[in-house]
N, C-alpha and C positions, 0 to 999 in steps of 0.2 A: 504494500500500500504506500502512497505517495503521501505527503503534506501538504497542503495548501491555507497560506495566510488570510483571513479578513484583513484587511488595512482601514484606517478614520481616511474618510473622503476628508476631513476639514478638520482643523483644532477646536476643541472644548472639552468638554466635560461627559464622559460615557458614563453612560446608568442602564444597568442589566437589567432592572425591572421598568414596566410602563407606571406606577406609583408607586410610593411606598409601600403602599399598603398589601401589593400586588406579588406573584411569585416570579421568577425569573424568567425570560423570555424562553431563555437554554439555559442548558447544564452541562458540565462533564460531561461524556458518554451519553446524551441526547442527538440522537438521526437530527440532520438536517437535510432541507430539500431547499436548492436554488433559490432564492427568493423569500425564503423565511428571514422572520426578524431576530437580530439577535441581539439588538441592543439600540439605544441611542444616545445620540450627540446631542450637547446642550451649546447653544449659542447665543447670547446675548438675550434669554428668557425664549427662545425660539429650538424646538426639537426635530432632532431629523433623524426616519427610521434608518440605521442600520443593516443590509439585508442579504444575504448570504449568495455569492455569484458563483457557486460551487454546491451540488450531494457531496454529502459525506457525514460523521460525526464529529462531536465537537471532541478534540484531546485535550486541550488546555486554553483560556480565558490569560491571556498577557497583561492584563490590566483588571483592575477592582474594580468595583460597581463605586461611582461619584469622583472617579479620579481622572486629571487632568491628561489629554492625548493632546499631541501634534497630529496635522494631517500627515502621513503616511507611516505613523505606528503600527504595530500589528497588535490588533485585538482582538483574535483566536485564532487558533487554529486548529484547521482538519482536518482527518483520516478522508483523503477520498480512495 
């Protein structure tokens, strides 16, 4: 099996969940399909979905949920 990176299109602030209050979009060891969310970017009070341009599962989360990214950080990556 190969790896492949998500990258931040933009800098801000990536948050795993869609509210606090809410469970994570992914996880470890959660399938992903093309096009699913896996997180987002906060910008200037403005959100931008995150969203997987690759199947695979998730092996590892590079970044925490509310922490600061640059545009082209890696913020997972996955088993395709």
């Amino acid at each position: 099996m190969a790896n492949h990176d998500i990258r931040s299109p933009l800098p801000g602030t990536f948050y795993r969940k869609p509210a606090p209050d809410q469970p994570t979009f992914k996880s470890e060891g959660d399938a992903v399909a093309k096009g699913d969310v896996i997180g987002l970017i906060e910008v200037m009070k403005s959100f931008h979905e995150i969203t997987s341009d690759a199947d695979g599962t998730v092996s590892a989360f590079a970044v925490d949920n509310e922490e600061p990214v640059m545009a082209g950080q890696v913020l997972v990556t996955l088993e395709t």
